[in-house]
C-alpha positions as CSV (number, residue, x, y, z in Angstrom):
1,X,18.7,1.4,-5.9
2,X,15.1,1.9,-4.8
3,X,13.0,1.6,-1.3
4,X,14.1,-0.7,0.7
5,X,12.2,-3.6,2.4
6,X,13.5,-7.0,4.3
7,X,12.1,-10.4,4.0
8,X,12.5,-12.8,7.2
9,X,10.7,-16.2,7.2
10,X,10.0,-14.9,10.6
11,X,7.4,-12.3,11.3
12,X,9.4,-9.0,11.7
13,X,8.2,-6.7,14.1
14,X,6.6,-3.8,12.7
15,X,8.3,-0.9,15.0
16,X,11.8,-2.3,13.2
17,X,10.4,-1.5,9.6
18,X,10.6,1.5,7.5
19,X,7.9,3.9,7.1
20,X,6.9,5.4,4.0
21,X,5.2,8.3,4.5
22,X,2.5,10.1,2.3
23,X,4.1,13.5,2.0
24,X,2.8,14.4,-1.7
25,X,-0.7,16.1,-1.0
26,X,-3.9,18.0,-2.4
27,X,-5.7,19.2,0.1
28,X,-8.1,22.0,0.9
29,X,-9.6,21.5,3.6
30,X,-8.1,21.0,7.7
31,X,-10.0,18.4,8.5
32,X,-8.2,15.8,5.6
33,X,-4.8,16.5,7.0
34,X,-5.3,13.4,8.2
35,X,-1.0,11.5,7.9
36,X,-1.2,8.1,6.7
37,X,1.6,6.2,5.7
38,X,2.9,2.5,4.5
39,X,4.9,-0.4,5.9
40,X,5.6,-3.3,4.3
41,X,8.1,-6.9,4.6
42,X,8.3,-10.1,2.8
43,X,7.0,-13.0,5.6
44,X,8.6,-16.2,3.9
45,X,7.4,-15.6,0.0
46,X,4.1,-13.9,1.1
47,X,4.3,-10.1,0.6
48,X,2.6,-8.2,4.3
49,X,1.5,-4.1,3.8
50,X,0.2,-2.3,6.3
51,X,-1.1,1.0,6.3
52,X,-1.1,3.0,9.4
53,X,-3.7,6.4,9.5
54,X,-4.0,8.8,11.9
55,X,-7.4,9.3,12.5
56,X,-9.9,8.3,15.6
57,X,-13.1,6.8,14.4
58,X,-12.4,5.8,11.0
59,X,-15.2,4.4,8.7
60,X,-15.6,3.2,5.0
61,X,-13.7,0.6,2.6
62,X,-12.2,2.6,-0.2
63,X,-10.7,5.5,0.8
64,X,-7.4,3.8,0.3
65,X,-5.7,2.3,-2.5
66,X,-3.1,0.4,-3.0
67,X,-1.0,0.3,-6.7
68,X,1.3,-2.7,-6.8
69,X,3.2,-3.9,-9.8
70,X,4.9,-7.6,-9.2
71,X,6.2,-7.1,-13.2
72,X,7.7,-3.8,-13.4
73,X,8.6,-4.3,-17.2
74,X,4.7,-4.9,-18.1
75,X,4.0,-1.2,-17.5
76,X,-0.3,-2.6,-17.5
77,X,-0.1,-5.7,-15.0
78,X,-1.0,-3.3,-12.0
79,X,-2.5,-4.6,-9.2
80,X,-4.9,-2.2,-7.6
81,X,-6.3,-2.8,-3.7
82,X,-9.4,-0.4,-2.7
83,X,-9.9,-0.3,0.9
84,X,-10.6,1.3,4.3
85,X,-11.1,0.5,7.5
86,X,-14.1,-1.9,6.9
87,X,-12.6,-3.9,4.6
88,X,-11.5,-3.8,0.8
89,X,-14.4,-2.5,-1.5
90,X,-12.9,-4.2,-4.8
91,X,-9.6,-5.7,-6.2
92,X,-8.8,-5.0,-10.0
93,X,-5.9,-6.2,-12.1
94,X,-4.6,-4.6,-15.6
95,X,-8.1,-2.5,-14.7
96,X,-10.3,-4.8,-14.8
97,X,-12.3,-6.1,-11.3
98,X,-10.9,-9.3,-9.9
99,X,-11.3,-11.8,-7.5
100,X,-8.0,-12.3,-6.6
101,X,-7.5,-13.1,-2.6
102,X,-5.8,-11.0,-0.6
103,X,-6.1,-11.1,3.5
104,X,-7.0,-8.1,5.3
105,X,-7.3,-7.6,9.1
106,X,-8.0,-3.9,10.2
107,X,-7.5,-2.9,13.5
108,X,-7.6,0.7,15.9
109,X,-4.8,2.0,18.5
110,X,-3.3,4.7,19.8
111,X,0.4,5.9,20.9
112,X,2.4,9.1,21.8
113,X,1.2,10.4,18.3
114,X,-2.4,9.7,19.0
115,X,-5.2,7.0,18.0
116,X,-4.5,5.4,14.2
117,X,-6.4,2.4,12.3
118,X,-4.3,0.1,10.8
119,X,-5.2,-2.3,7.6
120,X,-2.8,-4.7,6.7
121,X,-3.1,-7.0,3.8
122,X,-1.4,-9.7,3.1
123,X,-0.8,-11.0,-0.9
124,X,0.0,-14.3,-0.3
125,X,2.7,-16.4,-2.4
126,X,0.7,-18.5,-4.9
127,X,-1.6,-15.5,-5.8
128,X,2.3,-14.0,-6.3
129,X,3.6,-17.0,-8.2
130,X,0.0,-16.4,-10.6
131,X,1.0,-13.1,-11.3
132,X,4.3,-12.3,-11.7
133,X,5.7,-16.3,-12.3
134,X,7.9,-15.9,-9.4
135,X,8.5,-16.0,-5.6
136,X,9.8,-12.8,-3.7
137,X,13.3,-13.1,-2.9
138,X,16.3,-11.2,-2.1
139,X,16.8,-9.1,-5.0
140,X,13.5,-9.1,-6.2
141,X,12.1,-5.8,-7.2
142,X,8.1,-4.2,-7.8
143,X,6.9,-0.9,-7.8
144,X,4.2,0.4,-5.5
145,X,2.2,3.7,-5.2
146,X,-0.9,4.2,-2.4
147,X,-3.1,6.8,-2.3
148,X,-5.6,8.2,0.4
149,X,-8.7,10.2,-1.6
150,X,-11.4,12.3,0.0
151,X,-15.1,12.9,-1.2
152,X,-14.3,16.3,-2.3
153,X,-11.0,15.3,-4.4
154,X,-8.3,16.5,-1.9
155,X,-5.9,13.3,-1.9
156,X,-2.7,12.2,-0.2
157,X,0.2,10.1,-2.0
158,X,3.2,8.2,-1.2
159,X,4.8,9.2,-4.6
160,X,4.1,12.1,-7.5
161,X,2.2,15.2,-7.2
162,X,-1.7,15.0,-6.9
163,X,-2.0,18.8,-7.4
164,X,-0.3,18.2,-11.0
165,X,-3.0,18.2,-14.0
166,X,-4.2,14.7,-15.1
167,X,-2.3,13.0,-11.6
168,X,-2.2,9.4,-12.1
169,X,-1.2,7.2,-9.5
170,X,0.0,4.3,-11.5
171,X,2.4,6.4,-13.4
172,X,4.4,7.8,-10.2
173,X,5.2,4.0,-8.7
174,X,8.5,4.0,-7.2
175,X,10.5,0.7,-7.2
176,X,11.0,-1.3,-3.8
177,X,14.4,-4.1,-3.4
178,X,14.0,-6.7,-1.5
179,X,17.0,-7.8,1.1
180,X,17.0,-10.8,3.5
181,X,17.1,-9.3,7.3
């Protein structure tokens, strides 16, 4: 059936959604264990991500990217979200750089687990409708991959296996279904 998210044409509060959690990893050094994950709910027709990373003082905009295919059948119309905690470094779609608008509002906290940054974007309907010709609704289905790189290639992943030659996050999207809450 696929990953599961709601859509509410309320705001649903983020410590009732699912977390997807980057488990698949390359890593080779401590100091990148660093556990990000993803969690995401339709608001009304707009489509809301947020990723949540463990990490005090964070710094840059593209250490973090997002894969999101609205077309699942059109293996190329991926829609691919660099960012970071100061903002999102560039926007591509069917690889090529785009201006496509997307909302992004980072922010910093802390709980029991300990102090995390937070980015959540926020792909609003009509750049939806532009893409894909339709509106999220119950039933509706994309596929979605995000990935948290390092200068010295180690590399975190919601889905596949980044230690596996020629690793391409686009190919290891896993499909989400939207329900109503």
């Amino acid at each position: 059936m696929g990953n599961i998210i709601y859509r509410s044409d309320n705001i649903i509060p983020w410590d009732t959604q699912s977390a997807f959690k980057m488990t698949n990893y390359k890593v080779s050094v401590e100091e990148n264990m660093i556990f990000c994950y993803l969690k995401t709910y339709v608001h009304g027709s707009d489509l809301v991500l947020c990723s949540y990373c463990f990490t005090e003082n964070p710094v840059g905009n593209d250490n973090l990217h997002l894969y999101l295919n609205l077309n699942p059948e059109n293996k190329e119309d991926i829609l691919k979200i660099d960012f970071g905690f100061d903002g999102i470094k560039e926007i591509s779609y069917k690889g090529q750089k785009s201006d496509i608008c997307v909302e992004y509002r980072p922010f910093k906290s802390n709980d029991e687990q300990g102090f995390y940054w937070c980015g959540e974007l926020v792909i609003k309907s009509d750049t939806i409708a532009a893409l894909s010709g339709n509106t999220l609704a119950e039933n509706s289905i994309f596929t979605l991959n995000m990935t948290q790189c390092f200068e010295n290639g180690d590399m975190f992943t919601l889905f596949g296996n980044p230690e596996n030659e020629g690793f391409c996050p686009e190919d290891a999207m896993d499909v989400f279904v939207i329900l109503n809450y």
